[in-house]
C-alpha positions as CSV (number, residue, x, y, z in Angstrom):
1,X,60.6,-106.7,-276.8
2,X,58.0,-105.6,-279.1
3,X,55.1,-103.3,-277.9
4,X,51.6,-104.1,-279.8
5,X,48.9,-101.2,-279.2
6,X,45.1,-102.2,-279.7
7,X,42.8,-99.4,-278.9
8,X,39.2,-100.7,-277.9
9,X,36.7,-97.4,-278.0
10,X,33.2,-97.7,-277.0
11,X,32.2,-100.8,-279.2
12,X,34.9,-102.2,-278.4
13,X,36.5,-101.8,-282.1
14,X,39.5,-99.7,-282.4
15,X,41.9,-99.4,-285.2
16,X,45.8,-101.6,-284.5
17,X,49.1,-100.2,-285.2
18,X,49.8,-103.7,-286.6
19,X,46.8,-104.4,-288.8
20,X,48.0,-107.8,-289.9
21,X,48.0,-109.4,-287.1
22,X,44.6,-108.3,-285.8
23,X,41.2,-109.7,-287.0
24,X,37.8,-108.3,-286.0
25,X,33.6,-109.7,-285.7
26,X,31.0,-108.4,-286.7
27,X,30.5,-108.0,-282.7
28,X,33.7,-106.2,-282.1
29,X,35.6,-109.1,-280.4
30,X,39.5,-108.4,-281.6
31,X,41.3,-111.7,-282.3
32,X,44.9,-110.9,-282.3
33,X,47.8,-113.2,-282.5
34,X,51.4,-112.6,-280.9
35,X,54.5,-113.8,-280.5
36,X,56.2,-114.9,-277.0
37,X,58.3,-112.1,-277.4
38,X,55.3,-109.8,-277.6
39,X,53.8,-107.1,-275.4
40,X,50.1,-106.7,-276.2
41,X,48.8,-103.1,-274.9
42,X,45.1,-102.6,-274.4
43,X,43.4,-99.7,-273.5
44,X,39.6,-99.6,-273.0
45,X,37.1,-96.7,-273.5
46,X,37.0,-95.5,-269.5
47,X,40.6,-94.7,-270.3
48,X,42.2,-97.8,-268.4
49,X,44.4,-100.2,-270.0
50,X,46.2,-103.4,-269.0
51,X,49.2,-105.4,-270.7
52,X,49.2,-109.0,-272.0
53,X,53.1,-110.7,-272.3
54,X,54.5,-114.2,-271.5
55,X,57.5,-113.5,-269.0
56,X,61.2,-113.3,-270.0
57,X,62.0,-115.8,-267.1
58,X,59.6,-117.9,-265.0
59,X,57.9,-115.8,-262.3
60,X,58.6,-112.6,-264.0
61,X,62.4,-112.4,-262.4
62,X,65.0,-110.2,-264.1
63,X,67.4,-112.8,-264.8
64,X,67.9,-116.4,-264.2
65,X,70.9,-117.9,-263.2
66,X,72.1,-122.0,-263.5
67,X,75.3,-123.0,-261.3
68,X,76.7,-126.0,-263.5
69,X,79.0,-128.5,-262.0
70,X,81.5,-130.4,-263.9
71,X,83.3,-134.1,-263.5
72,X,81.1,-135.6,-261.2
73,X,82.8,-134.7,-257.8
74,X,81.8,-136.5,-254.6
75,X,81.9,-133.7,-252.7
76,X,79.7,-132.8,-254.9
77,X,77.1,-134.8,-253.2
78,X,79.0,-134.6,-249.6
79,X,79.5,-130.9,-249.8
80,X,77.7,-129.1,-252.2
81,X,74.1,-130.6,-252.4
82,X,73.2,-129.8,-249.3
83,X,73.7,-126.0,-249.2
84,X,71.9,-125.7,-252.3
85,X,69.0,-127.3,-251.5
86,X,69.5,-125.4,-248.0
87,X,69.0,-122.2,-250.1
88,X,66.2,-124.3,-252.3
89,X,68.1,-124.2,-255.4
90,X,69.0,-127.1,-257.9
91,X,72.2,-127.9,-259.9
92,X,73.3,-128.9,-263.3
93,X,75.8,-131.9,-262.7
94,X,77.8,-133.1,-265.8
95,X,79.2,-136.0,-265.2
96,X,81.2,-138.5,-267.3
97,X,79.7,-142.4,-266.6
98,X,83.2,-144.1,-267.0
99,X,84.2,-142.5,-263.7
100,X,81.3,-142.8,-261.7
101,X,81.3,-145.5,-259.0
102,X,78.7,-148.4,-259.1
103,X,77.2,-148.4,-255.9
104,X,78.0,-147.5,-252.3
105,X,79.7,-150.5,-251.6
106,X,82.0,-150.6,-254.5
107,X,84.1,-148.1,-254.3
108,X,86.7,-147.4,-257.2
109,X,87.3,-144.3,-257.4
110,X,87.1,-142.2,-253.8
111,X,86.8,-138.6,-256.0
112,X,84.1,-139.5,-257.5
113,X,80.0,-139.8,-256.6
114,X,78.2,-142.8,-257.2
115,X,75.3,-144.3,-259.4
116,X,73.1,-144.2,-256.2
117,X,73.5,-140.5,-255.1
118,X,72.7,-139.5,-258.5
119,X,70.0,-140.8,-258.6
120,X,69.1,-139.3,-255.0
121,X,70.2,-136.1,-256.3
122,X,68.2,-136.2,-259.7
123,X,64.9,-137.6,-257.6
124,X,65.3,-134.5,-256.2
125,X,65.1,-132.5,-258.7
126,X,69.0,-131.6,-259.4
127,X,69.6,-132.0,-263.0
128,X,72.1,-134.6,-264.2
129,X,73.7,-134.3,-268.0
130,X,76.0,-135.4,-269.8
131,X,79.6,-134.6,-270.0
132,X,80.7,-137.6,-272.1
133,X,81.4,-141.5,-270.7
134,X,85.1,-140.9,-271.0
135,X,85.6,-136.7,-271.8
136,X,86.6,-137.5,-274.9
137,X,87.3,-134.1,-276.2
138,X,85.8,-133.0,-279.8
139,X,89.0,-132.6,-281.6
140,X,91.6,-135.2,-280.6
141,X,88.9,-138.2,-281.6
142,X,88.0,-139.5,-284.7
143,X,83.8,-138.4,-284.7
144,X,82.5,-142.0,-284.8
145,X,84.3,-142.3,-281.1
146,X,83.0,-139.3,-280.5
147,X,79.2,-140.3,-281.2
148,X,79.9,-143.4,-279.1
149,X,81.0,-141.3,-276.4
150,X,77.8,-139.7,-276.4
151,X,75.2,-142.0,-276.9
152,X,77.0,-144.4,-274.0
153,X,76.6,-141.5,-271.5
154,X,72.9,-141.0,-272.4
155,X,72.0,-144.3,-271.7
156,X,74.2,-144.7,-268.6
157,X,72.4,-141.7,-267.3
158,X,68.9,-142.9,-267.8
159,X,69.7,-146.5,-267.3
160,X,70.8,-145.2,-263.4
161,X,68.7,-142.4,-263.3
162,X,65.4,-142.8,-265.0
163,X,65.6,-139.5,-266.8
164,X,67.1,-139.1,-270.3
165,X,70.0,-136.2,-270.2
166,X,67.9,-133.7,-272.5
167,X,71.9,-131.2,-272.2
168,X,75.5,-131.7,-273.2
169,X,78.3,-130.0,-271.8
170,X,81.4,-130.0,-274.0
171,X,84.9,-131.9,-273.0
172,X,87.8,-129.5,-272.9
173,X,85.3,-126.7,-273.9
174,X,85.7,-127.8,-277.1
175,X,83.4,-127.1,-279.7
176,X,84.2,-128.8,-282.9
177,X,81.6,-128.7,-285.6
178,X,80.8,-132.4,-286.7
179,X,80.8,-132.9,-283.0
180,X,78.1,-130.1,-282.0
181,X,76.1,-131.6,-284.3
182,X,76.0,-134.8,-283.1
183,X,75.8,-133.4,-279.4
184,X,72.7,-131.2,-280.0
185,X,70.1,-133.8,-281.3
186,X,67.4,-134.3,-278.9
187,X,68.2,-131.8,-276.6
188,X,67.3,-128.7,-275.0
189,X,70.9,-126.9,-275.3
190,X,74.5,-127.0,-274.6
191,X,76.8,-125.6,-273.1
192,X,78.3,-122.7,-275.3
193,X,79.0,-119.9,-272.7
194,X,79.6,-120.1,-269.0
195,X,81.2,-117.8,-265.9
196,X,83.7,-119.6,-263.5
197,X,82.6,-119.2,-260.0
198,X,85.6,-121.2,-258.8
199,X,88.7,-120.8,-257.3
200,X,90.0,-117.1,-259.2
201,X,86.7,-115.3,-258.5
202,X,85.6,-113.1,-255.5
203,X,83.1,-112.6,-253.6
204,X,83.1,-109.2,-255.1
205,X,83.7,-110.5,-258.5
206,X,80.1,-112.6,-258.2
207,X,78.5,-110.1,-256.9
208,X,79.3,-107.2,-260.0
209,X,79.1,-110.4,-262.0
210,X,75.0,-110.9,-260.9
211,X,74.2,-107.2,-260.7
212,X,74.8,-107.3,-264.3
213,X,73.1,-110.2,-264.9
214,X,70.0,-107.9,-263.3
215,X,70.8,-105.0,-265.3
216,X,70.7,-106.8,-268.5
217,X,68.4,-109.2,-267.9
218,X,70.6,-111.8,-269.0
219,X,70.8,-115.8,-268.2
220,X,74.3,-116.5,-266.6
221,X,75.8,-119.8,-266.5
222,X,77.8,-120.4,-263.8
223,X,80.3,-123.5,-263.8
224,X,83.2,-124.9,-261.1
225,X,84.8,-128.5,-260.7
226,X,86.2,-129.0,-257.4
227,X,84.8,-127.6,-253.9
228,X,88.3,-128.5,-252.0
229,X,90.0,-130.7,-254.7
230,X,90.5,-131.0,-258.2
231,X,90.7,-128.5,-261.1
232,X,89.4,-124.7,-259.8
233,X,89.0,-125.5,-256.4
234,X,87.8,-123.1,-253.5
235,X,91.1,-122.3,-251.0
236,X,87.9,-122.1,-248.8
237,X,84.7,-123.0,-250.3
238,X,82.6,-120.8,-247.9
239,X,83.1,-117.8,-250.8
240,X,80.6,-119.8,-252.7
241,X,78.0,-119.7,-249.7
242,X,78.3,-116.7,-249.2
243,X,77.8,-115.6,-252.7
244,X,74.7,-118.1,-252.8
245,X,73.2,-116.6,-249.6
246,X,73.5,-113.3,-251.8
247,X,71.7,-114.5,-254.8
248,X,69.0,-116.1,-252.1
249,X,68.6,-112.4,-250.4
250,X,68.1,-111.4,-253.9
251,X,65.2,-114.2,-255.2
252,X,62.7,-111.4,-255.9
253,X,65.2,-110.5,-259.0
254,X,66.7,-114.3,-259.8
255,X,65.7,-117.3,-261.0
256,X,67.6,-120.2,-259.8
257,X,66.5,-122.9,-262.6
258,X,68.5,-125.9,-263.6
259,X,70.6,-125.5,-267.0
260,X,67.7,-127.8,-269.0
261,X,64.7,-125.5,-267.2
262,X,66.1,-122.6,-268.1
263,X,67.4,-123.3,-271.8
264,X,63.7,-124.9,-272.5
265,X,61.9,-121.5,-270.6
266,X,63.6,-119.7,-272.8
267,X,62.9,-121.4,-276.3
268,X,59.6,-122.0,-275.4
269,X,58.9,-118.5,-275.1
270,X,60.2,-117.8,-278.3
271,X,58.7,-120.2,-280.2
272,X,55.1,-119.8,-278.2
273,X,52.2,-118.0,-280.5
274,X,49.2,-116.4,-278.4
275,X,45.8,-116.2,-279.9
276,X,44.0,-113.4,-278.1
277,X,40.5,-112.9,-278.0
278,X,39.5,-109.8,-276.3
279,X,35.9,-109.0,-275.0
280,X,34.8,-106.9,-272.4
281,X,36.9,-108.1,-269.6
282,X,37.5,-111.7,-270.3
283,X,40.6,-112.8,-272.3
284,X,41.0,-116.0,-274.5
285,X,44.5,-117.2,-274.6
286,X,45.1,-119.9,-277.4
287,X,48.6,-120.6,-277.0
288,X,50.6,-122.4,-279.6
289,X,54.2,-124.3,-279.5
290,X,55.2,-126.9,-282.4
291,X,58.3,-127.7,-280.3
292,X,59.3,-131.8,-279.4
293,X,56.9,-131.7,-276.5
294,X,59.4,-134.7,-274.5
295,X,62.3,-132.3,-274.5
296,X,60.8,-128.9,-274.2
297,X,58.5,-129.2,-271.0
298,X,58.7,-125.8,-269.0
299,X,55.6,-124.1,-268.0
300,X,55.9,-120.2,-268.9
301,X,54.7,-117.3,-267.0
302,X,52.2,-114.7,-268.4
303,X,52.1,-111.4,-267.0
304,X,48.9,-109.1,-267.1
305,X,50.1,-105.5,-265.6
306,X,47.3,-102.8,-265.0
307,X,45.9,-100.1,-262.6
308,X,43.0,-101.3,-260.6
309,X,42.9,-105.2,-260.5
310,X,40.8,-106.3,-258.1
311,X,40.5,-109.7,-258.8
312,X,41.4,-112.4,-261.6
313,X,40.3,-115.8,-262.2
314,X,42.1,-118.2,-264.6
315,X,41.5,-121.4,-266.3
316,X,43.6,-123.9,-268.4
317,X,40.7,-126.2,-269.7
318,X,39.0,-127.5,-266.7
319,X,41.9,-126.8,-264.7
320,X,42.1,-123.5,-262.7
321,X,45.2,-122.3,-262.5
322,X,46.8,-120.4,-259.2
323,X,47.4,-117.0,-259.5
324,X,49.6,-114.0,-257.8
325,X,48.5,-110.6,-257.7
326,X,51.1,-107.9,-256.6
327,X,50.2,-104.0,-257.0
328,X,49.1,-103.6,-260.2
329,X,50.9,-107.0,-261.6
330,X,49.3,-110.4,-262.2
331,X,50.9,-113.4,-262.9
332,X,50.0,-116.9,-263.6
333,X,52.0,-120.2,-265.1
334,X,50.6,-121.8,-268.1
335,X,51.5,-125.2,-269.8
336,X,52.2,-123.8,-273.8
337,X,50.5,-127.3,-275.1
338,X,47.5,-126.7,-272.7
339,X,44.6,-125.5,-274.8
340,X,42.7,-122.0,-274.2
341,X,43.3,-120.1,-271.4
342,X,39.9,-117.9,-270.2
343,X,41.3,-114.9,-268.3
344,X,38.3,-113.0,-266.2
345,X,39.3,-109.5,-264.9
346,X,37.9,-107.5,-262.4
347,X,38.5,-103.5,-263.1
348,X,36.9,-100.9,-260.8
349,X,34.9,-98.7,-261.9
């Protein structure tokens, strides 16, 4: 992340490391204009100064993890479900439509989840992808096969659903060119990395595996098919609660976010420009994002860090927008497409 120093003296002009970037009235009002990747220092006259920065994961967290499940398991749904949203966390479910069951009274396939309980699942808020209709993988098909197998899961998924699948997860893991490029149009992201969390891991394993997650401040994908049954499964799948009741003890570090909420935090946040207009103690935030605004809809978190807050008020248009004040931290979500943002900060004296 890149610092940016602006040094406001008594009339409130000061002279910017990185001239470019920086504007100035006739008043002294600095206009400045940032990246998302940005840090924006600011130090007035009385010697105080506060940083400006959109967060690398939503609500300021070190890292963010997504737990990914593959296949379409129905203890998925039996199982699974219910101790994450125990916790309060969601799940990326990839699932291939060919094996899904119609309804609750048609049962074909007792492995498998039906059309019903995903749409339960996705109505509350788990997120469910696509995996292709039939798994077809990348480079044992010829690509107009491939393309089918696609597009029929995508329209499977919202046809049962209501929500487009805006991620792909690849069959087999497999990666083939002239497939990936049919796979990402109109989404978010795929899957190109992930950690098994299944059978061969530890407790301890998961727990070295999100320490580092901390330490780097990394996004880790985690991914598992079967609970009790099928490919990776648990010999007991309490491991997996108990390493979820450790990344729950540790929320203060970790965002939980769905595979699409994370993948569209983060290239919103890279693709975001900031406007800043600074005078006296009021901030305006013009952010800026050209990105497909159907796919990419995350709010982002900025983050204003200084010594002696006292209070902040925030608005988004006519909208005024919650905000959470720890120590010397502020933070507040923002909608990137939203218009100005007037930030009005209270220093003591």
């Amino acid at each position: 992340m890149r610092q940016l120093f602006v040094i406001l003296l008594a009339l409130g002009i000061g002279m910017p490391v990185n001239a470019k970037q920086i504007t100035f009235t006739k008043k002294g009002v600095i206009h400045y204009c940032m990246s998302g990747q940005d840090t924006l220092i600011v130090q007035t006259a009385l010697k105080k100064h506060y940083t400006l920065s959109i967060a690398p994961y939503k609500g300021d967290k070190a890292c963010a993890i997504s737990y990914t499940f593959d296949d379409g398991l129905a203890e998925h749904y039996t199982l699974l479900v219910p101790q994450l949203e125990k916790r309060g966390f969601r799940g990326t479910f990839w699932i291939c439509g060919s094996n899904i069951n119609k309804d609750n009274e048609n049962i074909t396939d007792t492995t498998r989840m039906t059309w019903p309980q995903l749409r339960e699942m996705s109505d509350n808020g788990h997120e469910i992808s696509n995996h292709g209709w039939a798994h077809k993988n990348f480079a044992r098909f010829p690509i107009e096969e491939i393309k089918e197998d696609i597009f029929k899961n995508d329209s499977a998924i919202f046809a049962n659903t209501g929500v487009m699948p805006r991620t792909f997860c690849y069959p087999n893991n497999n990666k083939k060119a002239e497939g990936r490029r049919i796979a990402v149009q109109n989404r978010v992201g795929t899957r190109t990395h992930q950690r098994s969390i299944g059978s061969k891991s530890t407790l301890q394993d998961l727990e070295k595996w999100v320490n580092t997650l901390i330490e780097t401040n990394d996004w880790g994908v985690g991914m598992t098919h079967g609970l009790t049954y099928g490919y990776d499964a648990f010999r007991n799948p309490q491991r997996l609660w108990d390493h979820l009741d450790q990344v729950k003890a540790r929320e203060n570090e970790i965002w939980v976010g769905t595979f699409r909420e994370v993948a569209s935090y983060i290239k919103e946040r890279e693709e975001t420009r900031l406007e800043v207009v600074n005078k006296k103690n009021t901030l305006l935030i013009t952010p800026e994002l050209k990105l497909d605004q159907e796919l990419f809809v995350e709010p982002l978190t900025m983050v204003i860090t200084g010594k002696e807050i006292k209070k902040v008020t925030v608005k988004q248009g006519k909208r005024k927008l919650p905000v959470q004040i720890t120590d010397d931290k502020v933070l507040f979500d923002f909608d990137p497409y939203g218009g100005m943002i007037k930030v009005t900060l209270k220093i003591q004296k």
